[in-house]
N, CA and C atoms as an extended XYZ file, in Angstrom:
423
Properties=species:S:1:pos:R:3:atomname:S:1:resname:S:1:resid:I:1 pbc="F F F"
N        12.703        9.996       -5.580 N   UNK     1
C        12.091        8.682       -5.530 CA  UNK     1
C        10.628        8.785       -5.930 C   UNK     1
N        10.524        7.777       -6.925 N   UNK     2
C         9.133        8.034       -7.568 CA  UNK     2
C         8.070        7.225       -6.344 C   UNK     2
N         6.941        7.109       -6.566 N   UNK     3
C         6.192        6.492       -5.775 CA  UNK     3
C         4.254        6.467       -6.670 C   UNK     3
N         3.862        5.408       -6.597 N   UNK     4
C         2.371        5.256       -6.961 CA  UNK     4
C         1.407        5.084       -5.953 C   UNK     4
N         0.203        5.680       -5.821 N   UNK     5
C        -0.975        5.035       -5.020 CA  UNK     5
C        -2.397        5.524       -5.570 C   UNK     5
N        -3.014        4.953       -5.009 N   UNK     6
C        -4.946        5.425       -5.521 CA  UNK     6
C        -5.843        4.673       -4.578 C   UNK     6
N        -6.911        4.578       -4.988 N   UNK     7
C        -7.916        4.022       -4.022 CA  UNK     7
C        -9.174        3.140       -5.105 C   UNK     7
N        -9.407        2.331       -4.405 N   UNK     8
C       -10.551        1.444       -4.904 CA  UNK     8
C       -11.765        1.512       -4.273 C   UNK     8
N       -13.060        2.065       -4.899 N   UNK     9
C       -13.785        2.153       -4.294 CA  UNK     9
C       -15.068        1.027       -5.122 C   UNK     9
N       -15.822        0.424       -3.928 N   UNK    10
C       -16.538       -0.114       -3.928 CA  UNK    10
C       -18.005        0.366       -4.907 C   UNK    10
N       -18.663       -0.528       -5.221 N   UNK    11
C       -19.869       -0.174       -6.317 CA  UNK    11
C       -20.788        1.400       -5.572 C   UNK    11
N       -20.694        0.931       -4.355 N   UNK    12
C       -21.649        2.406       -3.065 CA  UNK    12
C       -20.454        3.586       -3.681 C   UNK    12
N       -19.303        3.601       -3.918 N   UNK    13
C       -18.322        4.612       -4.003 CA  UNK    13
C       -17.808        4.850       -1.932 C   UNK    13
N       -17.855        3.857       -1.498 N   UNK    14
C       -17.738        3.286       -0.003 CA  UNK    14
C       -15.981        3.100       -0.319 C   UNK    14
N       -15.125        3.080        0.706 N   UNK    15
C       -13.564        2.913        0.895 CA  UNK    15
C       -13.427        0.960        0.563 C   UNK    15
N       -13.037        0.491       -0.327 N   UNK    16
C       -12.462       -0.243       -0.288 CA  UNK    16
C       -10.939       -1.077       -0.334 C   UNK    16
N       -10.149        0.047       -1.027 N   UNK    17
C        -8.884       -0.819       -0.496 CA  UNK    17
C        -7.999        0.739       -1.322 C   UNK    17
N        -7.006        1.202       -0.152 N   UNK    18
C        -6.308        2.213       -1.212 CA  UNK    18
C        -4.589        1.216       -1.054 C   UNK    18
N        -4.107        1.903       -1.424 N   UNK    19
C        -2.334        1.429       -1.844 CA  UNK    19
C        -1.413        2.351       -2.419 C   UNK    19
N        -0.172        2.097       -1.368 N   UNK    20
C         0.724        3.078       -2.193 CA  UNK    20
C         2.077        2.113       -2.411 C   UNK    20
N         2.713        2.671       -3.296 N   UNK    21
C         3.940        1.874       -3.935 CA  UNK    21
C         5.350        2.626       -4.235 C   UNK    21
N         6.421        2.510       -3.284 N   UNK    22
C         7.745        2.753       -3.678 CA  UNK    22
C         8.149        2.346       -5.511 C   UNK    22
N         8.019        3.326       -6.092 N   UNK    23
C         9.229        2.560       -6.970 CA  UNK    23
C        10.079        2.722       -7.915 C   UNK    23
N        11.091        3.790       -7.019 N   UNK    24
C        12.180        4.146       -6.764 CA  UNK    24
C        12.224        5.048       -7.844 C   UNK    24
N        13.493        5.144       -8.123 N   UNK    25
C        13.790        6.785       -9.432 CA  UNK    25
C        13.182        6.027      -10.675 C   UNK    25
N        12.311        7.125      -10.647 N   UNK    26
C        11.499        6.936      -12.201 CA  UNK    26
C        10.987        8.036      -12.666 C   UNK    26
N        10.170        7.741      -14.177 N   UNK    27
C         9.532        9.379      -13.922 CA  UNK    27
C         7.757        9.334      -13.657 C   UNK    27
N         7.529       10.537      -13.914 N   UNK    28
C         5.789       10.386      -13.599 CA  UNK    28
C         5.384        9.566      -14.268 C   UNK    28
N         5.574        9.724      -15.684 N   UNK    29
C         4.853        8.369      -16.806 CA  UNK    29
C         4.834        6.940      -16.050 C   UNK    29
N         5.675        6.761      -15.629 N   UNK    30
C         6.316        5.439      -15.155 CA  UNK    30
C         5.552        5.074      -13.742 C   UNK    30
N         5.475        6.578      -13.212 N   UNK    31
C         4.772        6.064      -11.657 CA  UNK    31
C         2.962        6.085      -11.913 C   UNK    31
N         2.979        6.895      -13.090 N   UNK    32
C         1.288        7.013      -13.482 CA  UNK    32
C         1.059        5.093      -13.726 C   UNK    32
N         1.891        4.813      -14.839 N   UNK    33
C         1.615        3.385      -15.008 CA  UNK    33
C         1.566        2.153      -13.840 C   UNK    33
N         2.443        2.191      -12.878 N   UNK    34
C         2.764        1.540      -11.531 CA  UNK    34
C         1.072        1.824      -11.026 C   UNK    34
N         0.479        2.852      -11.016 N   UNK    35
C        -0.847        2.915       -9.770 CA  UNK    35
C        -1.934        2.578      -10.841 C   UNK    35
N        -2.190        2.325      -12.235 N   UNK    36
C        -2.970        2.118      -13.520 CA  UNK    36
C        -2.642        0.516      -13.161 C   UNK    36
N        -1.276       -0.279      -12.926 N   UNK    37
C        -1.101       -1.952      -13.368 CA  UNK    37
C        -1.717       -2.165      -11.734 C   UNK    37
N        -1.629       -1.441      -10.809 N   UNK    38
C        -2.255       -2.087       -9.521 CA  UNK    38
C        -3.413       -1.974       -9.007 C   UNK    38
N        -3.900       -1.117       -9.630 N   UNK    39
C        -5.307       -0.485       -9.913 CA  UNK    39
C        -6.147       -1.573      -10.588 C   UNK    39
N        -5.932       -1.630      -11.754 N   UNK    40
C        -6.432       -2.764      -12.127 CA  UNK    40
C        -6.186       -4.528      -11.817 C   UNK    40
N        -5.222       -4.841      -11.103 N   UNK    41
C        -5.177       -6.282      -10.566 CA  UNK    41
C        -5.853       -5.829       -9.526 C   UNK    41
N        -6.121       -5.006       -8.490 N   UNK    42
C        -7.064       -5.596       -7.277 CA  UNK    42
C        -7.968       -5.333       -7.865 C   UNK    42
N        -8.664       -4.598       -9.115 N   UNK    43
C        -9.777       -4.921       -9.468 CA  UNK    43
C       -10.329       -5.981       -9.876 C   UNK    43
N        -9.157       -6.387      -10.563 N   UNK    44
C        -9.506       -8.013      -11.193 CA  UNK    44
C        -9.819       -9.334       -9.749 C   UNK    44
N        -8.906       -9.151       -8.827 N   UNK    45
C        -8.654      -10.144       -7.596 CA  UNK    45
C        -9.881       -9.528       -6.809 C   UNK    45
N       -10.517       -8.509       -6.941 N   UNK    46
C       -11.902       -8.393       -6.070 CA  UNK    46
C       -13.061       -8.944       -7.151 C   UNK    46
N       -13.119       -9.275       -8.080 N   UNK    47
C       -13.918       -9.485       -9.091 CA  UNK    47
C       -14.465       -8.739       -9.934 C   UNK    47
N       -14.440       -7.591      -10.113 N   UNK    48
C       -14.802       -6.418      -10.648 CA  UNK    48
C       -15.318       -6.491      -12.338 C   UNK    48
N       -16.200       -6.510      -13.059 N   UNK    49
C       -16.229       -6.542      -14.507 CA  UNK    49
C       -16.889       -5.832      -15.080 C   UNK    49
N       -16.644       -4.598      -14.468 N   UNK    50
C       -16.796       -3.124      -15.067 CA  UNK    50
C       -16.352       -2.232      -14.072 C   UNK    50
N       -15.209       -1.837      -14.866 N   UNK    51
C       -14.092       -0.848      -13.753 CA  UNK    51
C       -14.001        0.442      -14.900 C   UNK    51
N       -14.060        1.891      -13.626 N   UNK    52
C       -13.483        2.989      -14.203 CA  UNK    52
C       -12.542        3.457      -13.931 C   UNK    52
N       -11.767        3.209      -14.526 N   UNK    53
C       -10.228        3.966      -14.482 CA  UNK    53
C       -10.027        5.326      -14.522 C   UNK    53
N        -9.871        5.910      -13.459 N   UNK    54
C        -9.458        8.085      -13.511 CA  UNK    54
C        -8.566        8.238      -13.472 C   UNK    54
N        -7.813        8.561      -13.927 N   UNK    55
C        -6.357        9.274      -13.583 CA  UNK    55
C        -6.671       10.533      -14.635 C   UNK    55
N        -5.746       11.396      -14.202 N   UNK    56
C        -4.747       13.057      -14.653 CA  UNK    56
C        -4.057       12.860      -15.111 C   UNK    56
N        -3.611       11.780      -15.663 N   UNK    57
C        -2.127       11.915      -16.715 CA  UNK    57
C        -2.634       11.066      -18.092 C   UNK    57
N        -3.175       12.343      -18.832 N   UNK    58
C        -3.476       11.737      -20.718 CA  UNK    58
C        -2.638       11.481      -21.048 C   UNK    58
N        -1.328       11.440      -21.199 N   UNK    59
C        -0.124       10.702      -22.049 CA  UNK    59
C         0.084        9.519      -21.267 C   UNK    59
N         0.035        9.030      -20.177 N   UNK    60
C        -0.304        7.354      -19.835 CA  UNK    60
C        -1.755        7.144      -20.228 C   UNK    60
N        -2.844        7.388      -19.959 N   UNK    61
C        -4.218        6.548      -20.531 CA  UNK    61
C        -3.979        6.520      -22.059 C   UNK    61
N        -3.523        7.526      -22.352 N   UNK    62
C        -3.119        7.862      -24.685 CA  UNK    62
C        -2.489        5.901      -24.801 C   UNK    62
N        -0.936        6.027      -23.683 N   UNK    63
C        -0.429        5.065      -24.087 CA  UNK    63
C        -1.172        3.604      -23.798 C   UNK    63
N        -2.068        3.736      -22.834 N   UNK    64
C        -2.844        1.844      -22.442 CA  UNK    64
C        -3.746        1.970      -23.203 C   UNK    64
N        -3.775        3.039      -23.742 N   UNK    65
C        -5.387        2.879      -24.554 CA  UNK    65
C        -4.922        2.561      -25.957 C   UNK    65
N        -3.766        2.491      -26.432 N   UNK    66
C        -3.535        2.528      -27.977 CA  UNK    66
C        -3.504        0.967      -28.474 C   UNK    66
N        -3.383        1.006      -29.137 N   UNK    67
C        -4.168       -0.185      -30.273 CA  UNK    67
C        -2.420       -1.068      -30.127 C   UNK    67
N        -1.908       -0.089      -29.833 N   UNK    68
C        -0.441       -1.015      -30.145 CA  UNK    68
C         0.051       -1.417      -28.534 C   UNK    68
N        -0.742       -1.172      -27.780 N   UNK    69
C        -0.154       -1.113      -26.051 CA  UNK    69
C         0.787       -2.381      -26.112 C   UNK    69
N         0.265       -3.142      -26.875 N   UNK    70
C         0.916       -4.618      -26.103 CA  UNK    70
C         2.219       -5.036      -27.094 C   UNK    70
N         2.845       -4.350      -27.564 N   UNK    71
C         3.953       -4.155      -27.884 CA  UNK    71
C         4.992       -2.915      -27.708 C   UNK    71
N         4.455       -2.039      -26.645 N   UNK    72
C         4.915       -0.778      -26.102 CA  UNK    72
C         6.049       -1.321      -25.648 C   UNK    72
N         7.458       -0.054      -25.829 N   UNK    73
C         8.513       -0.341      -25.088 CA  UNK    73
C         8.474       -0.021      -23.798 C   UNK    73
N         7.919        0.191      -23.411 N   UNK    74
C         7.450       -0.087      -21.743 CA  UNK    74
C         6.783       -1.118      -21.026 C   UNK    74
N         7.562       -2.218      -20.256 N   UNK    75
C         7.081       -3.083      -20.274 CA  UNK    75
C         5.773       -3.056      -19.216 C   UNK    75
N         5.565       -1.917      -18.945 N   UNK    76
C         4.567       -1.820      -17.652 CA  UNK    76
C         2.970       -1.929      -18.347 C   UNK    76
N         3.641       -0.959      -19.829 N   UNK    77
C         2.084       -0.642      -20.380 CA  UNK    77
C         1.625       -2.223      -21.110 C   UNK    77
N         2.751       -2.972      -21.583 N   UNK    78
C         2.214       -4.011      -21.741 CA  UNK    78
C         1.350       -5.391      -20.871 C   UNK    78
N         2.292       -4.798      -19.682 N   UNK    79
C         1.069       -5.882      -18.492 CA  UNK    79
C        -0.051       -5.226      -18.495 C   UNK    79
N        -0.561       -3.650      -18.624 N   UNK    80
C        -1.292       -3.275      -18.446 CA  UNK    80
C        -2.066       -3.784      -19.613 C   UNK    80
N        -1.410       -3.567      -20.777 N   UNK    81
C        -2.651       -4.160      -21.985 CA  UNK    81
C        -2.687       -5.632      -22.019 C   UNK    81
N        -2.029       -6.618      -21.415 N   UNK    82
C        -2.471       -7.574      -21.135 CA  UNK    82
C        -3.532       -8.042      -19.683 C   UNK    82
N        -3.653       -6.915      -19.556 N   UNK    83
C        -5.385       -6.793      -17.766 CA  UNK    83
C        -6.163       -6.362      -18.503 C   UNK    83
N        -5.910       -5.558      -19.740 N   UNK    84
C        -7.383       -5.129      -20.483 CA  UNK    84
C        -7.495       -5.941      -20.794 C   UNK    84
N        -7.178       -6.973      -21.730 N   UNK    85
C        -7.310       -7.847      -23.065 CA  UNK    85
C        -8.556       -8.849      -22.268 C   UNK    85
N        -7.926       -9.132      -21.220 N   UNK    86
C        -9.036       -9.985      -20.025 CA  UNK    86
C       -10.918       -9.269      -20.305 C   UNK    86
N       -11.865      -10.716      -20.048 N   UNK    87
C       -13.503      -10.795      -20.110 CA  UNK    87
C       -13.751       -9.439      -19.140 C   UNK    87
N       -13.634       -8.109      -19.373 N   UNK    88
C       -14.157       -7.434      -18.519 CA  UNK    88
C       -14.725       -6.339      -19.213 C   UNK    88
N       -15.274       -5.070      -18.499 N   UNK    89
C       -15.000       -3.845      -19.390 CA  UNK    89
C       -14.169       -2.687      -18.454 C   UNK    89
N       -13.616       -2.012      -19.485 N   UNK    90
C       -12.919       -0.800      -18.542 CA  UNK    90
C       -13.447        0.116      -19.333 C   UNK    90
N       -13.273        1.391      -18.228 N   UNK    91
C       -13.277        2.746      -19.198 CA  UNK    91
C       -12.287        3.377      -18.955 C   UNK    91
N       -11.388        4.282      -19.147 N   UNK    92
C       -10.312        5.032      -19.055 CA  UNK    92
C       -11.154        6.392      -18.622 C   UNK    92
N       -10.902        6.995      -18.030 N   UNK    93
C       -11.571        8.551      -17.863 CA  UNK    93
C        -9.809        9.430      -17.238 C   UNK    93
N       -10.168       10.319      -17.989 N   UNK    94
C        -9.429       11.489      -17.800 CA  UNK    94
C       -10.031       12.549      -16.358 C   UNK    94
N        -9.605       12.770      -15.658 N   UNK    95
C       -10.130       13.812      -14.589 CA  UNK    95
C        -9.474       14.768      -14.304 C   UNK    95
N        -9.153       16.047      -13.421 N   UNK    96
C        -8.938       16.763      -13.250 CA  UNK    96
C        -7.638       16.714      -12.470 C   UNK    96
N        -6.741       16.998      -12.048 N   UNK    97
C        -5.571       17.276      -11.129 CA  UNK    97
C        -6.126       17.302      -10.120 C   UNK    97
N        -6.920       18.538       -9.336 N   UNK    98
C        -7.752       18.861       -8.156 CA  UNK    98
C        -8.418       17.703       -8.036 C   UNK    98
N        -9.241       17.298       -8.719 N   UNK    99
C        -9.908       15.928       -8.480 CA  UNK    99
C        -9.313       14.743       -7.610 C   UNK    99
N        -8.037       14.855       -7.500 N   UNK   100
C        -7.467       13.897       -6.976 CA  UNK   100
C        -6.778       13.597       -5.613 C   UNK   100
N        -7.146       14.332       -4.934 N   UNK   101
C        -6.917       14.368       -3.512 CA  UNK   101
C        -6.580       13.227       -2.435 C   UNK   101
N        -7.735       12.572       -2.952 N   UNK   102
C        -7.376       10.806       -1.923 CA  UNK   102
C        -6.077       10.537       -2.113 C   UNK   102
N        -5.749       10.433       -3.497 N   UNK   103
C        -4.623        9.713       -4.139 CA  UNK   103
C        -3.232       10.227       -3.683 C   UNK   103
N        -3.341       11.477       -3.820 N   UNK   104
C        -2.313       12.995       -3.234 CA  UNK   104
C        -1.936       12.535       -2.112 C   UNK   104
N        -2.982       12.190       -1.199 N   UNK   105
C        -2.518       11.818        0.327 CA  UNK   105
C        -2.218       10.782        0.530 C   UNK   105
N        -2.935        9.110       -0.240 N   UNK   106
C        -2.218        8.421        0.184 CA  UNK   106
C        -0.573        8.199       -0.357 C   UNK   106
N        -0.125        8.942       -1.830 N   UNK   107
C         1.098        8.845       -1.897 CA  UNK   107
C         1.867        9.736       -0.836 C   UNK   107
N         2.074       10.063       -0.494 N   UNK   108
C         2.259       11.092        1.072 CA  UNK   108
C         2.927       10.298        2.142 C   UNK   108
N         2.186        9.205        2.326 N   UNK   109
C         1.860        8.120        3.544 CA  UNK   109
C         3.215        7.551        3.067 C   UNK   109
N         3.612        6.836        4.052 N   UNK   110
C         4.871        5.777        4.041 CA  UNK   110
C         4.909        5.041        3.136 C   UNK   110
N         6.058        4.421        2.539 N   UNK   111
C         5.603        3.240        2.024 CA  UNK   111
C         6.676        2.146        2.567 C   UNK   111
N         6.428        0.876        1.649 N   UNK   112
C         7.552       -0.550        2.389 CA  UNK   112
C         8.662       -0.199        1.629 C   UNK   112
N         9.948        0.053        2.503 N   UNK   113
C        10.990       -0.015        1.658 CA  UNK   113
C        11.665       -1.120        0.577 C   UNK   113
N        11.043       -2.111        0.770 N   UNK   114
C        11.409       -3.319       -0.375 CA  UNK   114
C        10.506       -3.167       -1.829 C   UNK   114
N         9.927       -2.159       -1.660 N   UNK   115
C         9.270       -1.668       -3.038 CA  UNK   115
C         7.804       -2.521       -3.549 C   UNK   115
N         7.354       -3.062       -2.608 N   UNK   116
C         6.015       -3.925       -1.941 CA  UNK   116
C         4.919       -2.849       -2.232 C   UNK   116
N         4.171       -3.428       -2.626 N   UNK   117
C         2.612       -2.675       -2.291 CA  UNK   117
C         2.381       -2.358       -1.118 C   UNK   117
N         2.201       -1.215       -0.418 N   UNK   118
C         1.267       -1.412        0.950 CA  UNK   118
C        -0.668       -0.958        0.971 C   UNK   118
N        -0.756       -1.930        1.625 N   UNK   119
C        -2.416       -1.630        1.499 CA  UNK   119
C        -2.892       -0.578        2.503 C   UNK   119
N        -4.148       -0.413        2.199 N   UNK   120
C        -4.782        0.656        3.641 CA  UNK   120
C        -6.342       -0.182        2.902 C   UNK   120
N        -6.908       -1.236        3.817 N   UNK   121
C        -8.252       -1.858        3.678 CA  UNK   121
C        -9.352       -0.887        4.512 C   UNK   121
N        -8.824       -0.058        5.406 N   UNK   122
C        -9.717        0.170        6.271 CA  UNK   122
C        -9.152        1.952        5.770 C   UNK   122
N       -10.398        2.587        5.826 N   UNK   123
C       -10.954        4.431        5.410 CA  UNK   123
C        -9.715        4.992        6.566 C   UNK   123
N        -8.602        5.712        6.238 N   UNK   124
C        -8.179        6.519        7.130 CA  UNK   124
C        -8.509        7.812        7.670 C   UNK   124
N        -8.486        8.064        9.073 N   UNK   125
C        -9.082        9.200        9.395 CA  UNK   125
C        -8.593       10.498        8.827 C   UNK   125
N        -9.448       10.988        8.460 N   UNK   126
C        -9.418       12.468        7.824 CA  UNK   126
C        -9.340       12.432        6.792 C   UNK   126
N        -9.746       11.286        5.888 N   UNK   127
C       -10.066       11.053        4.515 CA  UNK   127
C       -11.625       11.174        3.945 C   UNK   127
N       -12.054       11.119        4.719 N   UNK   128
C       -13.292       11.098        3.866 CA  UNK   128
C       -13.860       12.084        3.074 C   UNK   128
N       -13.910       13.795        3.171 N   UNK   129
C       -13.938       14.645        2.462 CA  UNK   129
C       -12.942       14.353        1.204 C   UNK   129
N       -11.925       14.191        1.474 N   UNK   130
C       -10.700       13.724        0.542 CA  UNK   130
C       -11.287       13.253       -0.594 C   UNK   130
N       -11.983       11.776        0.033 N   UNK   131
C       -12.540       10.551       -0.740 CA  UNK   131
C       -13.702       11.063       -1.665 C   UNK   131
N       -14.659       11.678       -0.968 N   UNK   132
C       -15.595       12.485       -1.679 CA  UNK   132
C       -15.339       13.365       -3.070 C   UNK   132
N       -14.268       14.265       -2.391 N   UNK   133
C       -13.584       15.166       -3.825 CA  UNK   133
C       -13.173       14.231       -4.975 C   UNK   133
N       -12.491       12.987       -4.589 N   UNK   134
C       -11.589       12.104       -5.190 CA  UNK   134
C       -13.262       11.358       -6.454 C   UNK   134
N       -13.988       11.224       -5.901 N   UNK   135
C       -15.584       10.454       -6.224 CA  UNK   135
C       -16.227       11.252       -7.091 C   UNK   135
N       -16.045       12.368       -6.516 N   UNK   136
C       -17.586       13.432       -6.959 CA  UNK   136
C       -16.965       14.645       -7.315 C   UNK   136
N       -15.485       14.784       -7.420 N   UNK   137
C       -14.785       16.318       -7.908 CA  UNK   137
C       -15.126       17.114       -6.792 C   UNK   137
N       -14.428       18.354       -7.068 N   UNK   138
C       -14.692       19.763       -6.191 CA  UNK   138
C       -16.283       20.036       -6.374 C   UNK   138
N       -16.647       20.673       -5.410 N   UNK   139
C       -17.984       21.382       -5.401 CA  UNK   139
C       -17.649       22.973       -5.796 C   UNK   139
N       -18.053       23.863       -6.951 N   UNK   140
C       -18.179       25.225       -6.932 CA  UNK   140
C       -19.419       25.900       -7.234 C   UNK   140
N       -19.320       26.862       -6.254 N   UNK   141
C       -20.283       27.589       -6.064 CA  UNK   141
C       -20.123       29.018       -6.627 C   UNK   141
């Protein structure tokens, strides 16, 4: 069972809203796109008009980023290129695997079995180092 989640963080890089999403047998491409189309609507529904998009999977950002998205046989990447097309700016950024820790854990967490978004509005405990790595990458020394 596939599953999506990530986190939204506020302009401070402060906890604002993470989410994870059942949705069901799929593959990674498919669940990369699911946490990229929800990612960007609560950005849009918080008002946001300059959002950075991170994810670890270059063959989904390759596909929302291409010139042809909105005729992709995937109909996911096309809602997605129809949230870009919208008065905003995005950036796509590529990051690291390790980098991604918040995200790691909240897909982890339960989700609604009717295949629902579930939210987490409020910082869960023992996230915040998490959140940090997730913000600011690993620290090496």
């Amino acid at each position: 069972m596939g599953s999506a989640s990530d986190l939204l963080p506020n302009h401070s890089d402060d906890w604002l809203i993470g989410f994870n999403k059942k949705v069901g047998f799929s593959s990674l491409l498919q669940s990369e796109f699911w946490g990229i189309y929800v990612d960007l609507c609560l950005a849009w529904d918080h008002g946001y008009k300059h959002v950075q998009v991170q994810y670890n999977c270059s063959e989904a950002l390759k596909l929302i980023s291409s010139p042809l998205a909105g005729s992709d046989a995937y109909a996911l990447v096309r809602a997605i290129a129809y949230l870009v097309e919208r008065h905003w700016l995005i950036d796509f950024v590529i990051i690291r695997r390790e980098a991604n820790f918040a995200t790691s854990f909240l897909v982890k967490l339960p989700t609604v079995d009717d295949g629902s978004v579930r939210f987490f509005s409020e910082s869960l405990a023992n996230i915040g180092l998490l959140l940090h790595r997730h913000l600011h990458g690993l620290i090496y020394y």
